[in-house]
Structures are given as structure tokens and as C-alpha cells.
N, C-alpha and C positions, 0 to 999 in steps of 0.2 A: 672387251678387255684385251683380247688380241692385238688389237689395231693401235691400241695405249701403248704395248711394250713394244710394237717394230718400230714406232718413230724414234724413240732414244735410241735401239739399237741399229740404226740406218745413220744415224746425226753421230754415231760413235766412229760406224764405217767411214763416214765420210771425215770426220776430223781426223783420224788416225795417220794417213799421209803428210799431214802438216805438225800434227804434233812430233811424230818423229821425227823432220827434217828439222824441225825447233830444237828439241832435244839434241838433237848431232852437233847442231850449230854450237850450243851450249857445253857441249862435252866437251868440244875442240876447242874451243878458246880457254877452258879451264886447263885442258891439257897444254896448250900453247904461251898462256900467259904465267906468270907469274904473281901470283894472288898476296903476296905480300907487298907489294911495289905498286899496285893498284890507287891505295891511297898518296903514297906521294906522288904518285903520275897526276891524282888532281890538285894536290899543289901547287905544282911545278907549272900551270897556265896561268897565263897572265891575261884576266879575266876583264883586264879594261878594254878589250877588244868587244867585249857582248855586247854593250848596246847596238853599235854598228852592226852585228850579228842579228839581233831583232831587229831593225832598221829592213837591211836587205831579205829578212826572212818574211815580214809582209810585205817588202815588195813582190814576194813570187807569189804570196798570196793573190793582190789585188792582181796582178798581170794577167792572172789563171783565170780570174774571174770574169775580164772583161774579153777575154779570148774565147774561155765559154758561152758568156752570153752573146759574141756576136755570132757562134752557132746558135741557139735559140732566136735567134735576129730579135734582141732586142725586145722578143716577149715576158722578159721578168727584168724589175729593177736592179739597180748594180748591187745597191744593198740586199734585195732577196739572193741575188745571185753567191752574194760575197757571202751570206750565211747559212744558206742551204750545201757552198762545197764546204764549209767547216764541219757544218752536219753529218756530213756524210763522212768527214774523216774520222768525226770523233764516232761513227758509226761503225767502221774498219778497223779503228781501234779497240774496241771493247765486243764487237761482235764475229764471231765467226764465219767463214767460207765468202770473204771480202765484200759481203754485203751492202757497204757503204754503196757502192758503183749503183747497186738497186734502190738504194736508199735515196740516193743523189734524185735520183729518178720518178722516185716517188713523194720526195718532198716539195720535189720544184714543181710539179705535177699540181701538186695543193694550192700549190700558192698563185699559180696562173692558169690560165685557159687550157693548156698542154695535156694532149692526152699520156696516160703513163709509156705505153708504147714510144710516142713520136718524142718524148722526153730523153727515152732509154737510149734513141740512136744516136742524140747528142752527144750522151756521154763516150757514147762508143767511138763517135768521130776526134772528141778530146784526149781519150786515150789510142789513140791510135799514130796521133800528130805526136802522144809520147814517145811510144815508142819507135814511132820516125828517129825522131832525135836524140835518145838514147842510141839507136844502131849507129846515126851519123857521130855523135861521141867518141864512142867505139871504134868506127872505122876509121880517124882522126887521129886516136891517140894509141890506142893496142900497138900497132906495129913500132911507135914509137918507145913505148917501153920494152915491149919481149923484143923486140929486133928477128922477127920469125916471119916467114911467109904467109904458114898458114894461120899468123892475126889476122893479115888484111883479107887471106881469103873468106874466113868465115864472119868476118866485121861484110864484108860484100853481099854474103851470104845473108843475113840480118835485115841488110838493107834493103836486100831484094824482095823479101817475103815483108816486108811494112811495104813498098812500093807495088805488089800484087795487090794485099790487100786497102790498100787506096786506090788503083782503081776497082776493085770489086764495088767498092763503096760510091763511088763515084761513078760508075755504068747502074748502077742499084738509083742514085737520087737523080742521074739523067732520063733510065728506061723505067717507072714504077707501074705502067704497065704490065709491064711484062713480067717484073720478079714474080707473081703470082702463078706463070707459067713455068719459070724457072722449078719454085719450089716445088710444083706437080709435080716436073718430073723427078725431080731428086729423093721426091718423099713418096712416089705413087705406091711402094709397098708398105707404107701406113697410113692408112686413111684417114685417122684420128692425130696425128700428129701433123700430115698434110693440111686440113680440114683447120687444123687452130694455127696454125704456120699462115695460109691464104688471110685468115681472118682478120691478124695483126698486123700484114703484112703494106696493109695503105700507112696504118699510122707510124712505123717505122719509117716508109722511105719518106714520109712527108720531113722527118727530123733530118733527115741526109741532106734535104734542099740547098745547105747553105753552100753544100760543095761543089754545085754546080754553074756556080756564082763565081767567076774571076776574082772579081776585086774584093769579095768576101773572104772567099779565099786566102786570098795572100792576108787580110787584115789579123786572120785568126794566127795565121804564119806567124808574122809580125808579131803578136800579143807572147803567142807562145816561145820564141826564140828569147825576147824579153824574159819572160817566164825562167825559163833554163840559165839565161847569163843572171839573173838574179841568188836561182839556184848555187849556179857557180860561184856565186863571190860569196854567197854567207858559208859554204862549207871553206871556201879559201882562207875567209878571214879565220874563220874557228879552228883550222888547221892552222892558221898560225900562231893563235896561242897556244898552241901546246907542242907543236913543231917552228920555232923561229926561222930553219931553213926550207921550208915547202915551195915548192913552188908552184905555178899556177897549173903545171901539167899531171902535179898532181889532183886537185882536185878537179878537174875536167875527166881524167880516167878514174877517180872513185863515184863520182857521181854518175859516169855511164853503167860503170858495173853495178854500182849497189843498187841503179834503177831496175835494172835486169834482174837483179838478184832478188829482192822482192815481190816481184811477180813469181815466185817458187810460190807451191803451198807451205803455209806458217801456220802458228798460232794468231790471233787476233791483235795485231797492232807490228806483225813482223819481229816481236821480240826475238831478240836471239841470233835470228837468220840477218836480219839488216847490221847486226854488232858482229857478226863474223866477216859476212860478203866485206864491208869496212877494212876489217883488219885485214882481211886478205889481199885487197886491192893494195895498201898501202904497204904492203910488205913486199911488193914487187919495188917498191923505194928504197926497203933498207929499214922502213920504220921500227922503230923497238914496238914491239906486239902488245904490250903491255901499256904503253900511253896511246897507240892508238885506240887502244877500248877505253879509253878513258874520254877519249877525243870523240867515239862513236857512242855512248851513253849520254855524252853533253848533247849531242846534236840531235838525238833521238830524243831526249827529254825537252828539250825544246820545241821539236814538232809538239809533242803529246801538249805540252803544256799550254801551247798557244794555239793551235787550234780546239787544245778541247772545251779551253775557257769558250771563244766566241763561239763553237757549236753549241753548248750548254747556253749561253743567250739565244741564239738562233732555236732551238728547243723552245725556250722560255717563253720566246715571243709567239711562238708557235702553238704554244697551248698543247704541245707534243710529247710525251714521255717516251723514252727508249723500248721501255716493254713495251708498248704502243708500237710502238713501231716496228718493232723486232716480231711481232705477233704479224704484221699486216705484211711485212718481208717474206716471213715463212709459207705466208699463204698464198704469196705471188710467186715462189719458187714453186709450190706445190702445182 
């Protein structure tokens, strides 16, 4: 009976950091906006922009997909690929402590030869090439709006700690020898944490391989910078229904921040925190506050909407249900 009540109250602790920063997010935009004006903010777009908006919004899909698989080199098809990351969104969406990223990991894992480990490093090398490009964003355009020094220093700063850790990762899939010595010493005053570290530690840098690869390399580059200019135009375009004068420097600095901004702890699908980071980026424009949440609820209900459908197929084909899977999550974090 003991061991029944510490898991909820451990799964309380641990969500509590993101629900309040949810909650804050929330408070402030109530305080900030103007909750009568909310409605006609979404009259006032002009909504024949959307298709094109879904247009460019799987294109970031499919771009993502083939930049990931050619991390996996190519060991799952495009279609597994394309619906195990929908999977995993609509996973991140409805589940807590961003579980999708393990989800990803564990579904693509299923469906191909891949060990769960040598799966999990992929995903790490895909978000990692994110956060490359979000810092290079940033470092692009911050100084461009605050007109401040210390933008480009800490945009520098960003760039510097994604380029450490690429090559950690990349001396990691060159020497996999050796990371087992590494780990020793780093963990030699736990031996059990040591001990399961050495254990996983082939089938991890086996998934880093691809980066040791030149022309791999750049390809995944290539897919991923697609990926991001994709990004770019479907917030541009949907900023301009609702802002007729945006400009493209806009949504190049809301999309470095609000990528940054999401990586906060949140609630599950970033409700909240992704509709403020938004309005705040965009109010370094002049935006009225008030259509831009109007502007960040369209674009957020679009993600949810369009990945969650093709996750919910990718599911279905899969023979997979969510508690399913959220149960086998659990017990891979454990």
C-alpha cells in the first residue's frame, strides 16, 4: 500500500513545476489581454490564407520526417517514419513530462529492427539540430529587434552550448569505445547507475552513427533547414491573416523564441506557455496583445488538430492505444 500512494505523490512533484509555469503563462495573458475583444480578433482574419497554411504546415511535417529517417539511415519507411513523429506529438500532447521524445523512441523501435536505446539517440540528434537552429534564429534576429548588445551576446551564448554539445555527440558516435570509460569515471560513485549507463551505452552511440558521416550529415542539415523555412512561412502566412502588415522578421523571431519557449516545463501540449511566449515575442512589434492570442490559438489548434488526427491513424495502424503506451513509458522512465 505504501509504494501505491508515493507514485501519484512523486508524478504530483514532478508535474507541479510546469503546471505553474502553465498557470503564470495563463494569468498573464488574462491580465494582458483584453477578453472582450478576443472574439472579434478572430473575425477580423482573413481566413482564405489557411489552406496554404496547411499546405506549408505538412510540408514541415514531411521534411522532419525524412531528416529523421536519414538519422536512422533509412532503417524504417517514410511512411513509418511520418507516423510514428505524429505519434509521438500527439503523445506530448495529451501526456505529461514530454514523453512523446520517449514515445518517438519506443514506437519506432516496434516497428523496426532498432533497439529502444539506439532509437532514443536519434531522436536526441534531431532535437538537437533543433535547437541548433533555433539559437542560429535568434542570433539572426534578436539583435535586430531589441537593438541591444547583450541580444547577440547571449544569442552567441546559445549557439555556443548547441555547438559543445554537437560535438559531445559526435566524439560520442566517432570514439563508442570509449564512452564506456567515460561514463566510469563520471559515475564511479554509483555503481548501479554506472553499471546500467555501460550497459546502454553500445546501443546509444550505435544511433549517433549517422553523424559521423559527412555527407549524412549535411543531408539531415539540408532536410532540417527545409524543415524550419517551412516552419517559417506557415507562421508568416497565418500572421498575415490576422496582421496584414507583418513582416517576414517577424515570424523568423517568434518562431526562435517560442521554439525556446516550449522547451520550459508546461502542462502537456504546452497549453498556455506556447500562447504567451507568442504574444510576447510579437509585442516587441507593437502587436495588439489581444489578436495576437488570437493569432497563437489558430496556430496551436492547428498543430493539435493535424497531427493528432494522423497520430490517432498511426495508433490505429499500430494496434497501439495510448494507455498502452503511456503504461510502457512509465516503466521505461522507471
Amino acid at each position: 500500500m505504501t509504494k501505491t500512494k508515493t507514485v501519484p505523490s512523486n508524478t504530483l512533484v514532478r508535474l507541479l513545476p510546469g503546471l505553474l509555469l502553465t498557470v503564470a503563462a495563463v494569468v498573464g495573458l488574462f491580465y494582458f489581454i483584453d477578453i472582450d475583444q478576443l472574439g472579434p480578433a478572430f473575425r477580423i482574419a482573413d481566413f482564405t490564407w489557411f489552406p496554404l497554411v496547411l499546405v506549408l504546415f505538412m510540408g514541415t511535417l514531411f521534411t522532419r520526417t525524412l531528416a529523421w529517417r536519414t538519422i536512422l539511415k533509412e532503417r524504417a519507411s517514410i511512411k513509418e517514419s511520418f507516423l510514428v513523429l505524429n505519434q509521438a506529438y500527439l503523445l506530448n500532447n495529451v501526456l505529461p513530462f514530454r514523453l512523446g521524445e520517449l514515445g518517438r523512441a519506443l514506437l519506432i523501435s516496434n516497428r523496426t529492427k532498432l533497439s529502444f536505446w539506439e532509437a532514443l539517440s536519434t531522436v536526441v540528434v534531431e532535437r538537437v539540430f533543433d535547437l541548433g537552429l533555433a539559437a542560429a534564429f535568434l542570433l539572426f534576429t534578436l539583435p535586430l529587434v531589441v537593438g541591444a548588445e547583450w541580444a547577440r551576446t547571449a544569442a552567441y551564448v546559445s549557439l555556443g552550448l548547441v555547438v559543445v554539445g554537437f560535438a559531445l555527440l559526435f566524439w560520442m558516435a566517432s570514439n563508442p569505445k570509449q564512452v564506456p570509460a567515460l561514463i566510469e569515471w563520471l559515475t564511479g560513485r554509483w555503481p548501479r547507475l554506472r553499471d546500467w549507463l555501460v550497459d546502454k551505452a553500445g546501443s546509444f552511440t550505435e544511433g549517433l552513427s549517422a553523424l559521423k558521416d559527412g555527407k549524412r550529415f549535411l543531408q539531415v542539415l539540408f532536410w532540417m533547414v527545409l524543415t524550419w523555412l517551412f516552419n517559417v512561412a506557415w507562421y508568416f502566412v497565418l500572421m498575415r491573416a490576422f496582421f496584414p502588415v507583418a513582416q517576414w522578421l517577424w515570424a523568423f523571431f517568434s518562431i526562435g523564441v517560442s521554439s525556446l519557449g516550449v522547451a520550459l516545463p508546461s502542462s502537456p501540449g504546452y497549453i498556455g506557455v506556447f500562447e504567451g511566449v507568442l504574444v510576447g515575442a510579437l509585442s516587441f512589434f507593437d502587436a495588439d496583445p489581444t489578436v495576437s492570442l488570437a493569432y497563437a490559438v489558430v496556430g496551436h489548434l492547428t498543430y493539435f488538430v493535424i497531427t493528432g488526427i494522423i497520430g490517432i491513424i498511426g495508433f490505429w495502424q499500430q494496434g497501439e492505444s495510448l494507455g498502452g503506451i503511456y503504461r510502457k513509458l512509465l516503466n521505461r522512465q522507471a
